[in-house]
C-alpha positions as a Markdown table, in Angstrom:
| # | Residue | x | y | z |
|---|---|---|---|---|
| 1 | Unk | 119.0 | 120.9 | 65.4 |
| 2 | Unk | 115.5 | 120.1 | 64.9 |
| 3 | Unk | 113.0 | 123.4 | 65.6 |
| 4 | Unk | 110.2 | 122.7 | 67.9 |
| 5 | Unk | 106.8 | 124.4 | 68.1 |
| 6 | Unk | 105.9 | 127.4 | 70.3 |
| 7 | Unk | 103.2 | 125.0 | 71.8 |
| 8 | Unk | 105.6 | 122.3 | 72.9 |
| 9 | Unk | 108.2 | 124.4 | 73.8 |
| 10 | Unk | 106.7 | 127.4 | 75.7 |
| 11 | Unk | 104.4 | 125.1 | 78.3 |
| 12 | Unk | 107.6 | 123.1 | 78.5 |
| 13 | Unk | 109.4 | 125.7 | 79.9 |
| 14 | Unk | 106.9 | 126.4 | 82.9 |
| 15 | Unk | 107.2 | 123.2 | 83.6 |
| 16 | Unk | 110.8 | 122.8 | 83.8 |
| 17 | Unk | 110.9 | 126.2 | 85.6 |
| 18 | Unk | 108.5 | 124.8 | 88.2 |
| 19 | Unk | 109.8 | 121.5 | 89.0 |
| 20 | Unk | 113.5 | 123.1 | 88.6 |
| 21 | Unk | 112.2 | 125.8 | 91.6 |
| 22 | Unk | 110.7 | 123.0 | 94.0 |
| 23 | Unk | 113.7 | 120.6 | 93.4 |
| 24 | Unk | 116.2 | 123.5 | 94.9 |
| 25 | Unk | 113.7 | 124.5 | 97.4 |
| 26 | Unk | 113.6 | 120.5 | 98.7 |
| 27 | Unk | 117.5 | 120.5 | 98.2 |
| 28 | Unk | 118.0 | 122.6 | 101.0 |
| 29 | Unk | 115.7 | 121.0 | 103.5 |
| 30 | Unk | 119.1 | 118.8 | 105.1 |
| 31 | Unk | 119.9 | 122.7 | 106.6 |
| 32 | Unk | 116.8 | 125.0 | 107.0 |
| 33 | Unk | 114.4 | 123.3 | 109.0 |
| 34 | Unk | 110.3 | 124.0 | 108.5 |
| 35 | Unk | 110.5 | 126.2 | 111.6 |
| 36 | Unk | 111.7 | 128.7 | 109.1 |
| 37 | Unk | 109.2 | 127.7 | 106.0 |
| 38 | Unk | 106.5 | 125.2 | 106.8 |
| 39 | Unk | 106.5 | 124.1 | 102.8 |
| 40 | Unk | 110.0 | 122.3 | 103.7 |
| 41 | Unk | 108.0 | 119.3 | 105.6 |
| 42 | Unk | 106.0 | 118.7 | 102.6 |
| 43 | Unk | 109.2 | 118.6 | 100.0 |
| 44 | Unk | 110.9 | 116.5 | 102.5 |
| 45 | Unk | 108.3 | 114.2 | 102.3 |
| 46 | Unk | 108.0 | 114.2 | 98.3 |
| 47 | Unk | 112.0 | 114.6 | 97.6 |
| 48 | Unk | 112.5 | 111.2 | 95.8 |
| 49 | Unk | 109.4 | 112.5 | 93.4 |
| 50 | Unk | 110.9 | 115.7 | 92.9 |
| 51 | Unk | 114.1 | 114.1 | 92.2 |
| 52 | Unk | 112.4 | 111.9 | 89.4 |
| 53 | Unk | 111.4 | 115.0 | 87.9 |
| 54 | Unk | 114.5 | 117.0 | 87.9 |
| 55 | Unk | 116.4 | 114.1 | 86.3 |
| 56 | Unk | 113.4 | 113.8 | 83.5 |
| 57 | Unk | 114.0 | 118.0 | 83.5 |
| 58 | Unk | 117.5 | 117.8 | 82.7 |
| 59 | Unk | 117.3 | 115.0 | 80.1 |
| 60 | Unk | 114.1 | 116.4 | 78.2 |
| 61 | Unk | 116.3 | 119.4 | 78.2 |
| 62 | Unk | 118.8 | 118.2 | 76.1 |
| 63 | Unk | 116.1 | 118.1 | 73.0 |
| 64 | Unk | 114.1 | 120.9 | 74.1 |
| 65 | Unk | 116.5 | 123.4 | 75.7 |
| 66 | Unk | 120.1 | 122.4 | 75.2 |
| 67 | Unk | 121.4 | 126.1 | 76.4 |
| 68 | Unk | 120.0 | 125.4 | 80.0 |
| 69 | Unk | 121.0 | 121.7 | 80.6 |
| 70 | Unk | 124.4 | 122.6 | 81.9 |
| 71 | Unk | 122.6 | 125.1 | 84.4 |
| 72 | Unk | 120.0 | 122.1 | 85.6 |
| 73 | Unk | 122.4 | 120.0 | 85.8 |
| 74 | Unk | 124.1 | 121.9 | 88.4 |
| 75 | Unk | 120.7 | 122.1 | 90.1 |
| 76 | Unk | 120.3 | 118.5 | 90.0 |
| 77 | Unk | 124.0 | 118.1 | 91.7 |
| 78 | Unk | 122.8 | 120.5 | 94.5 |
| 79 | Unk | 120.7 | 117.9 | 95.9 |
| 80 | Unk | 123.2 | 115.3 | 96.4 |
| 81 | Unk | 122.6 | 114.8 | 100.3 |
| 82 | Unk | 119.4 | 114.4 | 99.9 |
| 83 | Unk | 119.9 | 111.8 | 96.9 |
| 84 | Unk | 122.0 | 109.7 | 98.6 |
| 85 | Unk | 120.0 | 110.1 | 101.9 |
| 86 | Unk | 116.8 | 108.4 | 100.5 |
| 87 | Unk | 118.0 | 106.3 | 97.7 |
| 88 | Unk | 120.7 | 103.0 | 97.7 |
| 89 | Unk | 122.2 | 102.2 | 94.7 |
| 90 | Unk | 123.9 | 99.3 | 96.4 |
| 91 | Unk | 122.6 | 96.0 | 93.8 |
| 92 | Unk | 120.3 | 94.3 | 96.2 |
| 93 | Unk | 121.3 | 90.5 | 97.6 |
| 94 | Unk | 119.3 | 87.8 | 99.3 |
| 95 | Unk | 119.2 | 87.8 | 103.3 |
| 96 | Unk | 121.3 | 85.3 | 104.4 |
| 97 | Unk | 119.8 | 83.2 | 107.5 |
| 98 | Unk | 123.2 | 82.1 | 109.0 |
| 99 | Unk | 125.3 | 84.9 | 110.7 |
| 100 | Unk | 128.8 | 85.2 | 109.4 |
| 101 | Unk | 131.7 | 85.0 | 111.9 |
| 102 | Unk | 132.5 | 87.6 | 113.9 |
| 103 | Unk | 128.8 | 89.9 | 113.4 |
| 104 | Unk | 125.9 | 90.0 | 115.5 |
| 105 | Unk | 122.1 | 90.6 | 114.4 |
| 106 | Unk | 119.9 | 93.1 | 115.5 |
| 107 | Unk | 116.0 | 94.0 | 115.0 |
| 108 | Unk | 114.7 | 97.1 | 114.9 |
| 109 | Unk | 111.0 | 97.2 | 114.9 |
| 110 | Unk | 108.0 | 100.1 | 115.9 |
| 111 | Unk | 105.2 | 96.6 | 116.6 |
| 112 | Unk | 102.1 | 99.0 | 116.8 |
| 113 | Unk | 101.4 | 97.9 | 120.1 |
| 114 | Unk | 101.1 | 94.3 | 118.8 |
| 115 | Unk | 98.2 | 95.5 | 117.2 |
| 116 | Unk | 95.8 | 93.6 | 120.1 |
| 117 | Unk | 97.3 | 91.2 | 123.3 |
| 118 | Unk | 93.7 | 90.2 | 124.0 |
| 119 | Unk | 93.5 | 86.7 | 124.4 |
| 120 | Unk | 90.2 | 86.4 | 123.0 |
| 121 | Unk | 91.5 | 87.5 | 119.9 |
| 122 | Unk | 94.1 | 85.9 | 119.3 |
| 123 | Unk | 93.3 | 83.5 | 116.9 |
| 124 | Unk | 95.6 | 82.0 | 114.0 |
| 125 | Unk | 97.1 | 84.8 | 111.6 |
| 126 | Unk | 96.3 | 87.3 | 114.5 |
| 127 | Unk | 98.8 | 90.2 | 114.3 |
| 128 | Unk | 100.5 | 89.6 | 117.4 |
| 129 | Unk | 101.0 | 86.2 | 116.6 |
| 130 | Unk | 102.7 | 87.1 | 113.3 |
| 131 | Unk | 105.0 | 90.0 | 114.8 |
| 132 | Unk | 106.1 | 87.4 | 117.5 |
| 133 | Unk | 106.5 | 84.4 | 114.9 |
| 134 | Unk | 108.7 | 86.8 | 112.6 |
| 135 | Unk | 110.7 | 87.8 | 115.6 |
| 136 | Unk | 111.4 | 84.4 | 116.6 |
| 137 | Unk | 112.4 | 83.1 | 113.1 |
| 138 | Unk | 115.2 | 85.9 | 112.2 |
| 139 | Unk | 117.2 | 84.4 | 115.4 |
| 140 | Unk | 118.4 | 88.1 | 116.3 |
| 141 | Unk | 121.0 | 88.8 | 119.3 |
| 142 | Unk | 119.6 | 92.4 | 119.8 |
| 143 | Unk | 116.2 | 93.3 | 119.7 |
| 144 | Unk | 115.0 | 97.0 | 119.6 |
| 145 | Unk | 111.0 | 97.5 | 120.3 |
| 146 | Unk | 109.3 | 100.4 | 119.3 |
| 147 | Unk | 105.5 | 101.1 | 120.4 |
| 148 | Unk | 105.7 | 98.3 | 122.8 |
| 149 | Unk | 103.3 | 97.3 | 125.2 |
| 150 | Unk | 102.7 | 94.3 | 127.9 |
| 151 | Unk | 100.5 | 93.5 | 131.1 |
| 152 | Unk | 100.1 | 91.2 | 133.5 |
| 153 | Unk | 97.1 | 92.9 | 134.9 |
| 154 | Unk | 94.9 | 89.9 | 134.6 |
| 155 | Unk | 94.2 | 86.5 | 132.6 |
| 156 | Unk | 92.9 | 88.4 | 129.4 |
| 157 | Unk | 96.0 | 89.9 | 128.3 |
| 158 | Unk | 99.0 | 88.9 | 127.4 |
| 159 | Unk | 102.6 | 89.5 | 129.0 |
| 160 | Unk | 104.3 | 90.2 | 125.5 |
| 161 | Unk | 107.8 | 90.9 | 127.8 |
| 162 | Unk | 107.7 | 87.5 | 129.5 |
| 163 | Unk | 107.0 | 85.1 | 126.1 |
| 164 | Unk | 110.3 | 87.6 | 124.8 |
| 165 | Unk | 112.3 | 87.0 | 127.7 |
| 166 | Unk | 111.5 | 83.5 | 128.5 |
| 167 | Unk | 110.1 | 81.6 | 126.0 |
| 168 | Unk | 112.6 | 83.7 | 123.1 |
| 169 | Unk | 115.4 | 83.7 | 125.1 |
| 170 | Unk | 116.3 | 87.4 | 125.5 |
| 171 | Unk | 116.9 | 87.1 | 129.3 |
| 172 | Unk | 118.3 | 90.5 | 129.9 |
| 173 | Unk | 116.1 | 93.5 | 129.0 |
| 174 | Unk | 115.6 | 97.3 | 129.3 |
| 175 | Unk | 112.0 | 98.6 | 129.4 |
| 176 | Unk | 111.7 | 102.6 | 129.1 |
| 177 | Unk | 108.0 | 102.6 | 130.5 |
| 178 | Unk | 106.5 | 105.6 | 129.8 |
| 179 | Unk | 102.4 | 105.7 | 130.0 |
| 180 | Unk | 101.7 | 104.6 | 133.9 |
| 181 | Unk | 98.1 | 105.6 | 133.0 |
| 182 | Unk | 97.1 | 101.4 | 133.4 |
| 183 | Unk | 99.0 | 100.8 | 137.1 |
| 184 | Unk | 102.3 | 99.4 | 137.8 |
| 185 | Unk | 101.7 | 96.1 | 135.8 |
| 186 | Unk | 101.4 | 97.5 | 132.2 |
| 187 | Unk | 104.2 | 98.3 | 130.5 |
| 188 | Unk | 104.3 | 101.0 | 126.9 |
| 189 | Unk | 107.1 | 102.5 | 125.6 |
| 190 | Unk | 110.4 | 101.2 | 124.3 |
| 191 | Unk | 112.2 | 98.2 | 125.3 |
| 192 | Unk | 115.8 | 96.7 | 124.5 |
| 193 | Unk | 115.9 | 93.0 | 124.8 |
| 194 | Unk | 119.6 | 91.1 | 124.3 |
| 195 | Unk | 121.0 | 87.2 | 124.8 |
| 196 | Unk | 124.1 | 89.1 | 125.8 |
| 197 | Unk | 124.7 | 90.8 | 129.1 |
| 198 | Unk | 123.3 | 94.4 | 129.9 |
| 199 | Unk | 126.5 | 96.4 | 131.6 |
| 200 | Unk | 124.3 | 100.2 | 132.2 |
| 201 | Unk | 120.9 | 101.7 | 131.1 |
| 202 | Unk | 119.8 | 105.0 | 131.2 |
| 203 | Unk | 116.5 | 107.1 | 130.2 |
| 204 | Unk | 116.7 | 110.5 | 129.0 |
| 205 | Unk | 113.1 | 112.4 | 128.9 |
| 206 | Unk | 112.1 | 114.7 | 126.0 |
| 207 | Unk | 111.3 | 118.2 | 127.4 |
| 208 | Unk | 107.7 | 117.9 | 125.9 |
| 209 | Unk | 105.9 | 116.3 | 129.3 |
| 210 | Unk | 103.2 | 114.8 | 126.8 |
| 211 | Unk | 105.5 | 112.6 | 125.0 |
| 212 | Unk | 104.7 | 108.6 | 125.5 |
| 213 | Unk | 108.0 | 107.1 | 124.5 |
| 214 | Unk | 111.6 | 108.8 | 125.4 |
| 215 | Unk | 114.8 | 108.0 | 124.4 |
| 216 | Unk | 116.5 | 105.7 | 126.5 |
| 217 | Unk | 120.0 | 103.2 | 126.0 |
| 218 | Unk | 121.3 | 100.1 | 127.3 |
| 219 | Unk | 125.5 | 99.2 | 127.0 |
| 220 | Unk | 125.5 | 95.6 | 125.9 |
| 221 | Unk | 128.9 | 93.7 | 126.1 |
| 222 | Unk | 129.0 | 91.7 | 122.5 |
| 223 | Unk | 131.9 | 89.2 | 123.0 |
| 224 | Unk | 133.9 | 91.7 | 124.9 |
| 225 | Unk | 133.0 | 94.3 | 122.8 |
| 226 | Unk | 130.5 | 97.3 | 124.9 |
| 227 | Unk | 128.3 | 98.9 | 122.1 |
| 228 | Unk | 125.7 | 101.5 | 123.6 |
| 229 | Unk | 122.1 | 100.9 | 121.9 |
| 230 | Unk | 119.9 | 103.5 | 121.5 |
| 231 | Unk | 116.4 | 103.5 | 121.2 |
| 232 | Unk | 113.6 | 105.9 | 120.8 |
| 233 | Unk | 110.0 | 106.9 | 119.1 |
| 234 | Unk | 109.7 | 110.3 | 117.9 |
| 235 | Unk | 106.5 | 111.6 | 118.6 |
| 236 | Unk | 103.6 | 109.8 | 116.5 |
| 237 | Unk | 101.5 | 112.1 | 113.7 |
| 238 | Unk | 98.4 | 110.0 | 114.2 |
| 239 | Unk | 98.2 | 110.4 | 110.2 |
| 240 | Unk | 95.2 | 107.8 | 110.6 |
| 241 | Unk | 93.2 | 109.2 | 113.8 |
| 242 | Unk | 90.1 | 111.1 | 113.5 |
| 243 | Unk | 87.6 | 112.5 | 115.6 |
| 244 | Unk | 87.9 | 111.2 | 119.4 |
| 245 | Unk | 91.3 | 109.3 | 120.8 |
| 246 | Unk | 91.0 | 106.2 | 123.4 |
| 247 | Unk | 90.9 | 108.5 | 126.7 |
| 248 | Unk | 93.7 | 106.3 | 127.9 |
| 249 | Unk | 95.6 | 108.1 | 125.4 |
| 250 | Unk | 94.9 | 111.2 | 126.3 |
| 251 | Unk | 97.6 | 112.3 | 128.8 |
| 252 | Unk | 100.6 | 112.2 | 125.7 |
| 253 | Unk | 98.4 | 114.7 | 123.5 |
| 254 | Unk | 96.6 | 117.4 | 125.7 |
| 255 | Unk | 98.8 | 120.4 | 124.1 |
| 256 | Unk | 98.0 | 118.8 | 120.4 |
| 257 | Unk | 94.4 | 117.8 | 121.5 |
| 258 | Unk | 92.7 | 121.0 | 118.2 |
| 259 | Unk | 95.2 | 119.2 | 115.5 |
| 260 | Unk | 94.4 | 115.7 | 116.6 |
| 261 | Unk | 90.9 | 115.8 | 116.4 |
| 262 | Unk | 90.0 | 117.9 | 113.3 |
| 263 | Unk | 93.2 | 118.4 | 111.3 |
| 264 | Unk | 94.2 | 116.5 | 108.0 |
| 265 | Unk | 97.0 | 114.7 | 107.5 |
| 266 | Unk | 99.1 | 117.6 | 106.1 |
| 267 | Unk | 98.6 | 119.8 | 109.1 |
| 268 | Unk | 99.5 | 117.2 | 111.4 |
| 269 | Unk | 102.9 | 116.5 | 109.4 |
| 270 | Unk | 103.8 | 120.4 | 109.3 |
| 271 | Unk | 102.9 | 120.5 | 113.6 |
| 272 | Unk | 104.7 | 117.3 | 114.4 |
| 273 | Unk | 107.7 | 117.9 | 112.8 |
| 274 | Unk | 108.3 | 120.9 | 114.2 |
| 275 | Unk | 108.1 | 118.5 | 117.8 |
| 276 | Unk | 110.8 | 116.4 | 115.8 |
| 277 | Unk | 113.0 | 118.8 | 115.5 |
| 278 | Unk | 113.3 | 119.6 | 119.1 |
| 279 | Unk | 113.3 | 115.7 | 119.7 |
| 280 | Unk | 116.2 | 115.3 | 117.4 |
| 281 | Unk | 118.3 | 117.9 | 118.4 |
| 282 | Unk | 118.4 | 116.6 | 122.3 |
| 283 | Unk | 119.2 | 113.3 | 120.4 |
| 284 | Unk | 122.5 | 114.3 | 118.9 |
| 285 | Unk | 123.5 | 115.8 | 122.0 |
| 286 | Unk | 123.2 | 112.5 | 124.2 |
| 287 | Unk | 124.9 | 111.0 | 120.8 |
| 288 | Unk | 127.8 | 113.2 | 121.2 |
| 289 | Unk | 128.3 | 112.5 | 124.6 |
| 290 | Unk | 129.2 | 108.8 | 124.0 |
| 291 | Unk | 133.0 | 107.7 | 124.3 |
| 292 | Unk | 131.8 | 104.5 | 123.1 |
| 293 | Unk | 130.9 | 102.9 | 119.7 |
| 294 | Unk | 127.1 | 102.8 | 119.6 |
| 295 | Unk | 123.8 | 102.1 | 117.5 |
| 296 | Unk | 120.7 | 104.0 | 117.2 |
| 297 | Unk | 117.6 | 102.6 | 116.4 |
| 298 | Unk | 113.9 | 104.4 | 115.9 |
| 299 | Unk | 110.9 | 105.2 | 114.5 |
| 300 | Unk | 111.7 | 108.8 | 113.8 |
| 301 | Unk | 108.6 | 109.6 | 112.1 |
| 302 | Unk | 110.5 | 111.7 | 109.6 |
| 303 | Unk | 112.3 | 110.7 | 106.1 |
| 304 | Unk | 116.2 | 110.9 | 105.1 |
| 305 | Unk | 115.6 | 113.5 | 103.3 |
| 306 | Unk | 114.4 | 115.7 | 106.6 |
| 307 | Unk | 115.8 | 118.3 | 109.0 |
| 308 | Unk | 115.7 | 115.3 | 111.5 |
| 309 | Unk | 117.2 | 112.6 | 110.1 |
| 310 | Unk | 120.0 | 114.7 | 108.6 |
| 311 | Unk | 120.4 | 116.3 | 111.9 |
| 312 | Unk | 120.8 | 113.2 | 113.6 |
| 313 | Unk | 122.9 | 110.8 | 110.8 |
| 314 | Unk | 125.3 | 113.4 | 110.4 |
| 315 | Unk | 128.6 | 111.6 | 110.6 |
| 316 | Unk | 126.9 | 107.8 | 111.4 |
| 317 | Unk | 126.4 | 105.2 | 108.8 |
| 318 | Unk | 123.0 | 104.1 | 107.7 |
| 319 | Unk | 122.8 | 100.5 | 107.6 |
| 320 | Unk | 120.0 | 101.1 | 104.6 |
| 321 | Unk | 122.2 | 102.8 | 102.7 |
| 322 | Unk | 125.0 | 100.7 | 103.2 |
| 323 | Unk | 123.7 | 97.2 | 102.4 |
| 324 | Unk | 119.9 | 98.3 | 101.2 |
| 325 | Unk | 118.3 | 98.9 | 97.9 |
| 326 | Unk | 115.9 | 101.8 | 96.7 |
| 327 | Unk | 113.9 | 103.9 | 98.7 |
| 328 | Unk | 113.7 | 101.1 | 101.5 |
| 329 | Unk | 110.0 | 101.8 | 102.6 |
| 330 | Unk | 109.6 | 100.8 | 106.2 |
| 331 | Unk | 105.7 | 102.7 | 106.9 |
| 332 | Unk | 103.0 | 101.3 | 104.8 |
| 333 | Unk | 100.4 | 104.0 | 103.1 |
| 334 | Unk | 100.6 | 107.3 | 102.3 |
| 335 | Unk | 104.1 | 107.3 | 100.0 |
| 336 | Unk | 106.2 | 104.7 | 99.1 |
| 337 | Unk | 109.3 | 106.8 | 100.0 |
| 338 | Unk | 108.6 | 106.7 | 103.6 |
| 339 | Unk | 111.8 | 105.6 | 105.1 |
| 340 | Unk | 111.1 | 106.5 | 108.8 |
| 341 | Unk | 112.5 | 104.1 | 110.7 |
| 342 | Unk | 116.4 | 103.6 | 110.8 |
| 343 | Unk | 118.9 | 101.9 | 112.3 |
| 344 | Unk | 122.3 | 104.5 | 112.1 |
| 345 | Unk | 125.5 | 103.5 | 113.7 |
| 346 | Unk | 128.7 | 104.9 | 114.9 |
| 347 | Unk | 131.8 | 105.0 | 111.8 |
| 348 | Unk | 133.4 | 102.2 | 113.0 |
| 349 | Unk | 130.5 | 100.0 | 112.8 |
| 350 | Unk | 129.3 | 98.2 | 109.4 |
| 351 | Unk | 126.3 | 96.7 | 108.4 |
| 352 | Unk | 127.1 | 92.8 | 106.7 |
| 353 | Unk | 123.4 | 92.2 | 105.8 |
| 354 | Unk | 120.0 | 94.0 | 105.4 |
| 355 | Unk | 116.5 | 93.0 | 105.5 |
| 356 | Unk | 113.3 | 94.8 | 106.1 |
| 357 | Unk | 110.6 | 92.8 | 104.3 |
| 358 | Unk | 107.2 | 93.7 | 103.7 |
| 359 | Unk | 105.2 | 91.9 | 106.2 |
| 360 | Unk | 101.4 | 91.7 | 106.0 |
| 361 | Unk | 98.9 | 91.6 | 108.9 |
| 362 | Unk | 101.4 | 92.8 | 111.2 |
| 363 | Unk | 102.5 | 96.2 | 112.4 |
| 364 | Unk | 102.1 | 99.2 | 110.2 |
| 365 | Unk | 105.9 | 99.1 | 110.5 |
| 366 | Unk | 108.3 | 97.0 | 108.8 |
| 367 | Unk | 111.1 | 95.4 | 110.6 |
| 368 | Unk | 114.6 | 95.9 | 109.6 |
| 369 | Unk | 117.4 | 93.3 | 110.6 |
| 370 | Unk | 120.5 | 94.2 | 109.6 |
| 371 | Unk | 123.9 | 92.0 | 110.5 |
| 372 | Unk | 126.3 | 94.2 | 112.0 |
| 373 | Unk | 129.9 | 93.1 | 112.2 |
| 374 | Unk | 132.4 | 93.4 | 115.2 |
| 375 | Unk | 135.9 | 95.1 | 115.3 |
């Protein structure tokens, strides 16, 4: 075996030893949550990378250190809920338009508040206009809003929940309004919209007062078949607010008022997620609760590889991992390994199709239709 130099090997090894320590330490965020060590948020956030490098550890290892690549490989192995959290090695396949027989299709999408419903700006290519195009032209049965608004206030602004319901054709609808800040006619929070019949709806409020958007559900009955739909927003980082926030906002972040005004990105993620966690653990409780098979859909502001969403997927499919491919990015900015919006589903449910594409001048989000089939 070939002898390498003191200077190769030597700064090799720190190396190794380093990303080898921080590729355990983010191994075991899926069960110690950052209450317990703050640093946990950040290798959540930057598990993919660290994976990357533990698999370019282990293999550089076989030349450089062939006595330790058993041991890192076992390290590398440790990590396997978090690999197969973030990552699909399913071989990706073309979104098919037409819905097969016996499947339904459902959007999941955080809109950003459609960006503006002014009237006087909306002009040709205006956001709004393209979330709303994009909406009509996937033909989905089930539509799950995020970060919606609406008003009928006056003649400037548009009603975003009539054009849906009427001119779309989602007649039957579930609004969880939650900012009354405007008066009775303005609507924000989260909204289910279905072509098929609403049976029940419910909305359960996070203990956090300040929170704008809860989680709520509505039973749909989907050609005789009841499936529960659950939809929520997990409390938003502002990642890209500085300095003063619109006053009309004001009401959902007294208590964080310090971290939203001066803090940097990394403080916010560390604060917020500890918010998550308390979010996500009332989540699988209502969950739990359900005799019936159901869906939940979000913007849980956290990735797979997180406290949160392993909290919450735990024993639910992922309709990503399932019939996605990659890292499936659905936040643009910051990382392209930011899967924070999901669509998870009880085990007897099974995604046909997936589709989140990368739509520009739109929401910061990406949608994500996925074809679910009925049993």
């Amino acid at each position: 075996m070939r002898k390498y130099s003191p200077f190769i090997r030597y700064p090799s090894f720190a190396v190794f030893y380093l990303i080898t320590l921080l590729y355990f330490l983010g191994s075991l965020t899926p069960y110690i949550t950052s209450l317990h060590f703050k640093g946990f948020t950040y290798l959540a956030l930057f598990f993919p990378f660290l994976f990357i490098g533990m698999v370019s550890t282990f293999l550089l290892s076989i030349f450089l250190f062939k006595k330790y690549s058993i041991f890192l490989l076992l390290i590398l192995l440790l990590g396997y809920r978090n690999i197969f959290s973030t990552t699909s090695f399913i071989y990706p396949k073309n979104f098919e338009q037409q819905k097969a027989p016996n499947t339904f299709r459902l959007l999941s999408w955080n809109v950003n508040d459609f960006v503006t419903s002014d009237k006087k700006r909306d002009t040709v290519g205006a956001p709004r206009r393209t979330i709303l195009a994009f909406i009509k032209s996937v033909n989905a049965d089930i539509l799950c809003l995020q970060d919606f608004s609406s008003s009928e206030r006056d003649k400037y602004v548009f009603s975003n929940l009539e054009y849906l319901k009427d001119t779309l054709n989602y007649p039957y609808y579930y609004v969880s309004s939650d900012d009354s800040s405007k008066g009775a006619k303005y609507i924000y929070g989260t909204v289910i919209l279905s072509r098929f019949p609403i049976t029940d709806s419910c909305r359960f409020v996070y203990i956090r007062k300040h929170l704008p958007e809860h989680l709520m559900y509505a039973t749909i009955n989907i050609k005789g078949h009841p499936i529960r739909f659950y939809n929520t927003h997990l409390q938003s980082m502002f990642l890209h607010r500085y300095g003063r926030v619109p006053y009309n906002n004001e009401q959902f972040i007294l208590d964080d008022t310090a971290m939203i005004y001066s803090g940097h990105r990394y403080q916010k993620l560390v604060y917020f997620d500890s918010i998550h966690i308390g979010q996500a653990k009332l989540i699988k409780e209502k969950l739990n609760e359900c005799t019936i098979q159901y869906i939940f859909c979000a913007d849980l502001n956290s990735v797979p590889s997180s406290y949160v969403y392993q909290h919450i997927s735990t024993g639910l499919n992922d309709a990503f991992l399932q019939k996605g491919f990659g890292w499936g990015t659905t936040y643009e900015g910051l990382s392209p390994s930011l899967r924070i919006d999901v669509v998870l589903m009880s085990k007897n449910l099974k995604a046909n199709q997936y589709y989140s594409p990368k739509l520009q001048n739109a929401s910061d989000h990406y949608p994500i239709v996925t074809d679910i089939s009925l049993h």
